[in-house]
C-alpha positions as protocol buffer text, in pm:
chain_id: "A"
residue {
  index: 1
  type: UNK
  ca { x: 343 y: 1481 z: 547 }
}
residue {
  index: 2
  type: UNK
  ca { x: 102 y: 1428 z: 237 }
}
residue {
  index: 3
  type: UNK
  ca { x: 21 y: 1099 z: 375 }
}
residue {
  index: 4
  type: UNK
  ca { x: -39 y: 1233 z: 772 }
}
residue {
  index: 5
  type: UNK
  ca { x: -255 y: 1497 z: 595 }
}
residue {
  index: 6
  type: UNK
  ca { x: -471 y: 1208 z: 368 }
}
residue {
  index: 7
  type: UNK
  ca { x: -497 y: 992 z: 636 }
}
residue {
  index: 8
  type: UNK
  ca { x: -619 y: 1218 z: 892 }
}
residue {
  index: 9
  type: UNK
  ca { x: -878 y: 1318 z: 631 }
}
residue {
  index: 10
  type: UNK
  ca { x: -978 y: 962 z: 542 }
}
residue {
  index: 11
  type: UNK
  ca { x: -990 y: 907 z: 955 }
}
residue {
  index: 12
  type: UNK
  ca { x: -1252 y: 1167 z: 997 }
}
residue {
  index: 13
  type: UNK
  ca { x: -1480 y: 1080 z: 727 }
}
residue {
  index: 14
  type: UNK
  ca { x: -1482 y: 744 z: 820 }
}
residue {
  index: 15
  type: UNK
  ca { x: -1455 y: 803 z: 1208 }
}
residue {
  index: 16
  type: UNK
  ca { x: -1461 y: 443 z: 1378 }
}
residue {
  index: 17
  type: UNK
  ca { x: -1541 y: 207 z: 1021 }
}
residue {
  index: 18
  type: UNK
  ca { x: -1193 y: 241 z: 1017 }
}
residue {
  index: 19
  type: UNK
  ca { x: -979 y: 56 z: 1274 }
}
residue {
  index: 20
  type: UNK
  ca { x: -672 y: 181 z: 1123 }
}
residue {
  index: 21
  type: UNK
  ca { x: -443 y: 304 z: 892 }
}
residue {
  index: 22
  type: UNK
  ca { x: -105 y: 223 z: 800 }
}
residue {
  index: 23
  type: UNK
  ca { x: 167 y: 417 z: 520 }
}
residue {
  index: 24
  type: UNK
  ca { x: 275 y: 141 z: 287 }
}
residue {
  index: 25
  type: UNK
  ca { x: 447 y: 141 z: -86 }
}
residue {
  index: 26
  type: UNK
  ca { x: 748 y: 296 z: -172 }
}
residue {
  index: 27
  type: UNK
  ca { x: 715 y: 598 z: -36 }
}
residue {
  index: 28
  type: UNK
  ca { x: 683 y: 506 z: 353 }
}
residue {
  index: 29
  type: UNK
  ca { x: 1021 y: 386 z: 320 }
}
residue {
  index: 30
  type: UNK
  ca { x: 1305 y: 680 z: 328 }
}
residue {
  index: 31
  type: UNK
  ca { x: 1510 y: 673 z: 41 }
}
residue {
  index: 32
  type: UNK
  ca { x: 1318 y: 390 z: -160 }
}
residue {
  index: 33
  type: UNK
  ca { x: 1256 y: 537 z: -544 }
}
residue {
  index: 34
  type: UNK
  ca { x: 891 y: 593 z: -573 }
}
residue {
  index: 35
  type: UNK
  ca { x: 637 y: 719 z: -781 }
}
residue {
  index: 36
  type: UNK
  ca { x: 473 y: 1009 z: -623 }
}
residue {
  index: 37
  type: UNK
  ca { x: 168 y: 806 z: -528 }
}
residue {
  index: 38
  type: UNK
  ca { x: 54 y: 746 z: -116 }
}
residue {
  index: 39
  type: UNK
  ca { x: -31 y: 418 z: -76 }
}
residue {
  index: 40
  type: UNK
  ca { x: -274 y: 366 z: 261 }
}
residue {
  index: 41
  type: UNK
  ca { x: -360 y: 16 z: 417 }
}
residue {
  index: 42
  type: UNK
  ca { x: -707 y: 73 z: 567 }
}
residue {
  index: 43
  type: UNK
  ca { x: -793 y: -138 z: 796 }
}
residue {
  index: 44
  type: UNK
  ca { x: -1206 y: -243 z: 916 }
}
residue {
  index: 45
  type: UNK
  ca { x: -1370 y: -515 z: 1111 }
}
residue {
  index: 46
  type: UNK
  ca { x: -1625 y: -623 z: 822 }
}
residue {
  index: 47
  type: UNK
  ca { x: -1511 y: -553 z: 475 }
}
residue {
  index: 48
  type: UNK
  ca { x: -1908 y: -587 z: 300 }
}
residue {
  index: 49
  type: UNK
  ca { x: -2040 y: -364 z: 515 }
}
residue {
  index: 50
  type: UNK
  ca { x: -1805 y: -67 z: 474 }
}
residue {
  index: 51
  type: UNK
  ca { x: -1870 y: -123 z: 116 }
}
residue {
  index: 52
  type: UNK
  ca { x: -2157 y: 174 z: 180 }
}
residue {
  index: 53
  type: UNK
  ca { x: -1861 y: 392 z: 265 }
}
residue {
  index: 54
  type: UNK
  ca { x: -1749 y: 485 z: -70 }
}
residue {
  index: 55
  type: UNK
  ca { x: -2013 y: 730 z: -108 }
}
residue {
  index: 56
  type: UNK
  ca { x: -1791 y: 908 z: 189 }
}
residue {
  index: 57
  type: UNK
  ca { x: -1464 y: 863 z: 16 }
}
residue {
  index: 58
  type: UNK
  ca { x: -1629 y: 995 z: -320 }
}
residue {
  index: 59
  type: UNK
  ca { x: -1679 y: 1314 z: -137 }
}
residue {
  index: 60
  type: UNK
  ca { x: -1318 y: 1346 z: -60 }
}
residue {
  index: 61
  type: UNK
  ca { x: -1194 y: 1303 z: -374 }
}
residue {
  index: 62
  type: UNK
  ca { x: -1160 y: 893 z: -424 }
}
residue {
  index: 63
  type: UNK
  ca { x: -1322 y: 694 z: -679 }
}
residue {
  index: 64
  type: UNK
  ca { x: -1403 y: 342 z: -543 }
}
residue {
  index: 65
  type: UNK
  ca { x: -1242 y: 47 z: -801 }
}
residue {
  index: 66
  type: UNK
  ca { x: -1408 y: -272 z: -613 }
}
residue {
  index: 67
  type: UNK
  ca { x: -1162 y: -531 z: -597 }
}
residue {
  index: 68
  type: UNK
  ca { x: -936 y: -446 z: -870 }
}
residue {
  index: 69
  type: UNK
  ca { x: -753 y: -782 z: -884 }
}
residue {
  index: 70
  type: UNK
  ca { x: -725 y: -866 z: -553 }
}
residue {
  index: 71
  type: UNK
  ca { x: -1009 y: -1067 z: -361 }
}
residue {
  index: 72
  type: UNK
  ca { x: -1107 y: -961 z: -18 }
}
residue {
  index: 73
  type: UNK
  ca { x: -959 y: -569 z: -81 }
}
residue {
  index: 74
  type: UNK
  ca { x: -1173 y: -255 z: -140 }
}
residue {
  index: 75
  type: UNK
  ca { x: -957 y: -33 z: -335 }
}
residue {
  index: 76
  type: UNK
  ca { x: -971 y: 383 z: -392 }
}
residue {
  index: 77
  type: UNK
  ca { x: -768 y: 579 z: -595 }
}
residue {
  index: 78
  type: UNK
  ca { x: -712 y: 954 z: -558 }
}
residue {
  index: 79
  type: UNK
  ca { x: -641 y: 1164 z: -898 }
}
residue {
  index: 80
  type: UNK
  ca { x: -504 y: 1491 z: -934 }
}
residue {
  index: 81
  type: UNK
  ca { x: -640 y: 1769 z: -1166 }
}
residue {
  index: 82
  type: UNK
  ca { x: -467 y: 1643 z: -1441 }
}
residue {
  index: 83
  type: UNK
  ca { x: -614 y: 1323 z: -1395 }
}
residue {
  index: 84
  type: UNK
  ca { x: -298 y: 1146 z: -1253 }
}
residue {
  index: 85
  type: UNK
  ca { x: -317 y: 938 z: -942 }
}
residue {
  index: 86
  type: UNK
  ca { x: -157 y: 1075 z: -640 }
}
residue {
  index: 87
  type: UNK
  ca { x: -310 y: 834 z: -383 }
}
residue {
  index: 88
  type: UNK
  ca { x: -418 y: 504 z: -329 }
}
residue {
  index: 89
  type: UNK
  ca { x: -648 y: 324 z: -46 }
}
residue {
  index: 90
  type: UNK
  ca { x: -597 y: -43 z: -15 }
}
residue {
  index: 91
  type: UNK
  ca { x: -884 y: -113 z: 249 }
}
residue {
  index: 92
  type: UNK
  ca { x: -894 y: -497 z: 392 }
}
residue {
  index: 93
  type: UNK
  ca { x: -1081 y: -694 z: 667 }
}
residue {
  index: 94
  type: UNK
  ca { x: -898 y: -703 z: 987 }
}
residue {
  index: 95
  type: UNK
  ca { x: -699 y: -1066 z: 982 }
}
residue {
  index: 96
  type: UNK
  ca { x: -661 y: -1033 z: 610 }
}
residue {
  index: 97
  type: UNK
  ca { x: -310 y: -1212 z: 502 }
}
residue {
  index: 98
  type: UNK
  ca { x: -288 y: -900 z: 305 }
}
residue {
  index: 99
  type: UNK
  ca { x: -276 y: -681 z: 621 }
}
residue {
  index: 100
  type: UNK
  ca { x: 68 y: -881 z: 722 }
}
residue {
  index: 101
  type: UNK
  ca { x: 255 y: -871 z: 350 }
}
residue {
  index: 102
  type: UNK
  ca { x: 217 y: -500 z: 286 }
}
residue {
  index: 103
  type: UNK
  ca { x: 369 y: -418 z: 681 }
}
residue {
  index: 104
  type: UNK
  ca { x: 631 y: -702 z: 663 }
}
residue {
  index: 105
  type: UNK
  ca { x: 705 y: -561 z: 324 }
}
residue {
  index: 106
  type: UNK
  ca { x: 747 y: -200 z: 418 }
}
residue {
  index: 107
  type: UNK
  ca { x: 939 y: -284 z: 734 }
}
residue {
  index: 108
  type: UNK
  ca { x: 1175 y: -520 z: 595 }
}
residue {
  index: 109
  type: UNK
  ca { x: 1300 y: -230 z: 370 }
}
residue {
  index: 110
  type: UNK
  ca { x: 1294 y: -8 z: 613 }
}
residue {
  index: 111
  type: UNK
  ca { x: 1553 y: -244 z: 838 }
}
residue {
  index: 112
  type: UNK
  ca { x: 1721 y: -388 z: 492 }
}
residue {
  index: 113
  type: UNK
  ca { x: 1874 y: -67 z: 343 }
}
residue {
  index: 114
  type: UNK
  ca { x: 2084 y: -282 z: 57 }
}
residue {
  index: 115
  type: UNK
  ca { x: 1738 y: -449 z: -47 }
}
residue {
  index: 116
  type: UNK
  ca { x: 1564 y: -106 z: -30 }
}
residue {
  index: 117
  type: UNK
  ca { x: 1849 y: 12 z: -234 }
}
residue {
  index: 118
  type: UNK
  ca { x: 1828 y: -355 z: -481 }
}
residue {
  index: 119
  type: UNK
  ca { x: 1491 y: -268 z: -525 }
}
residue {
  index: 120
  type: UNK
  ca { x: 1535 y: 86 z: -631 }
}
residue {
  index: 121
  type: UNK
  ca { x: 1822 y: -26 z: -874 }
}
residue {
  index: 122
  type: UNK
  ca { x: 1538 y: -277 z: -1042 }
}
residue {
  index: 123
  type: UNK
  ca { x: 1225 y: -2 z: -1038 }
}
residue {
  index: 124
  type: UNK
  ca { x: 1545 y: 303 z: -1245 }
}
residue {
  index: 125
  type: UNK
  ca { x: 1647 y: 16 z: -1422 }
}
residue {
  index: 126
  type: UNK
  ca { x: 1256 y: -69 z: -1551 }
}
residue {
  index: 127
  type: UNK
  ca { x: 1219 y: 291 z: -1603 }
}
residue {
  index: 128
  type: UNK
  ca { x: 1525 y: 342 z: -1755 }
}
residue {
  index: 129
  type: UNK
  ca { x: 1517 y: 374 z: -2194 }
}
residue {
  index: 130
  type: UNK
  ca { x: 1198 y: 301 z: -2337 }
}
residue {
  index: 131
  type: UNK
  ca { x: 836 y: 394 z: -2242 }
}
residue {
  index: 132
  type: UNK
  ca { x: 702 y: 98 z: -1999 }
}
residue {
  index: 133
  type: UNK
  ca { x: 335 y: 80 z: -1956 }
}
residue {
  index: 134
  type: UNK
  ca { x: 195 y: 9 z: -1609 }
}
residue {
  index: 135
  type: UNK
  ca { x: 169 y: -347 z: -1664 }
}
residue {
  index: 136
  type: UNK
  ca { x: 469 y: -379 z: -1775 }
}
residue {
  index: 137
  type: UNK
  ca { x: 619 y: -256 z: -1504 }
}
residue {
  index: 138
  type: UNK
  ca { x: 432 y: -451 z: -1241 }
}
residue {
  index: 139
  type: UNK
  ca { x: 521 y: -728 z: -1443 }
}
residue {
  index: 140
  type: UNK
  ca { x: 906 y: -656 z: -1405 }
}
residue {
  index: 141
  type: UNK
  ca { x: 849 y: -573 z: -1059 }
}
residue {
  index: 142
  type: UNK
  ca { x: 678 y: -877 z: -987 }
}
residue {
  index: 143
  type: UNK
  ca { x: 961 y: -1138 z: -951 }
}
residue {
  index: 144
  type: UNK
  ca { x: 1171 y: -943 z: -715 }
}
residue {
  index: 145
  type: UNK
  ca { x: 837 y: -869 z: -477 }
}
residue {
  index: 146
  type: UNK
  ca { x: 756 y: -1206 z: -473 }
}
residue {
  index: 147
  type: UNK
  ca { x: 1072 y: -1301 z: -342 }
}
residue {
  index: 148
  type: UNK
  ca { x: 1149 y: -1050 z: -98 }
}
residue {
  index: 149
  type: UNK
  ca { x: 783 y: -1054 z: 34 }
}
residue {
  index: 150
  type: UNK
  ca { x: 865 y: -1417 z: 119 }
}
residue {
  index: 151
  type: UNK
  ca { x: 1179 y: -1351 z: 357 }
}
residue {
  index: 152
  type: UNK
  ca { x: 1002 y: -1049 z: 460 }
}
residue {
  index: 153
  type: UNK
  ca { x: 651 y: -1167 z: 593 }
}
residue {
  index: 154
  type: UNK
  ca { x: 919 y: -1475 z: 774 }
}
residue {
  index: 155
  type: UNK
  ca { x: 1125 y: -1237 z: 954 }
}
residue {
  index: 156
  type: UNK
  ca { x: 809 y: -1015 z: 1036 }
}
residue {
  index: 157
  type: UNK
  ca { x: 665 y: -1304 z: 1215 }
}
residue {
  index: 158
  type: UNK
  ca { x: 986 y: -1362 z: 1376 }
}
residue {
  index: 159
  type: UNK
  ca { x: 1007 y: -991 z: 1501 }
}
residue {
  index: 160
  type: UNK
  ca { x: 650 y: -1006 z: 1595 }
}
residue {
  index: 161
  type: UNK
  ca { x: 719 y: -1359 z: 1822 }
}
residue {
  index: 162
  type: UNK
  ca { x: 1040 y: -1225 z: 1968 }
}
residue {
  index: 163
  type: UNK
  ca { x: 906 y: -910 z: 2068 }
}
residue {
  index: 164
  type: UNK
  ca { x: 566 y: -997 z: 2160 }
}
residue {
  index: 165
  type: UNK
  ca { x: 372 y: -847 z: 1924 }
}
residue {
  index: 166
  type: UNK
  ca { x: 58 y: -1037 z: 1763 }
}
């Protein structure tokens, strides 16, 4: 529901510089462990020029990070009162390989219950003990995503093919 709510927010700001938007990260798949962060996928037809647009997400509540590490992606982060993040827009050019990885991701788990439950075994066990910094724990993370992002963007194309999606 928080994310229906955000994204129908971030749908009327924007109105058509956004082609669409898409629930990804840990918490658009049931039962996954998760922070409790929203990740969005934005998508737009030309990333530079909906660079003007963060003056619109400023004004509901996102700070605009550039890049942040990953070329071709506009990213936003939403903080809470407290100053803790609560929601993050990943915003890419339509055609972007990015696009593919975070759906074939998120719907791989979705179908692949014992690898959405693997996956939450790895993020308690990271957590688990001792204070991890954020870093850190992409860093544990990192291995395991790599992999199953591999087999997951395959079989997405697979589904896609046999089903007749493009």
């Amino acid at each position: 529901r928080s994310y229906e709510r955000l994204a129908s927010r971030v749908r009327d700001a924007l109105g058509d510089r956004v082609l669409d938007i898409d629930h990804v990260g840990s918490t658009s798949v049931p039962s996954l462990a998760a922070k409790p962060i929203i990740d969005m996928l934005g998508v737009v037809q030309d990333i530079d020029a909906f660079g003007h647009k963060s003056a619109v997400l400023r004004g509901i509540g996102y700070e605009a990070m550039g890049a942040y590490g990953i070329e071709g992606r506009l990213y936003f982060r939403k903080l809470d009162a407290a100053g803790c993040r609560t929601h993050h827009l990943h915003v890419y050019e339509t055609g972007s390989r990015h696009i593919e990885r975070h759906l074939a991701f998120r719907d791989y788990l979705r179908s692949n219950p014992r690898k959405a439950a693997e996956y939450s075994g790895l993020k308690a066990r990271i957590t688990s003990g001792s204070e991890v910094s954020w870093q850190e724990y992409m860093d544990a993370k990192d291995p395991f995503i790599t992999e199953t992002e591999r087999h997951a963007v395959d079989w997405y194309r697979k589904r896609n093919l046999e089903s007749g999606d493009r």
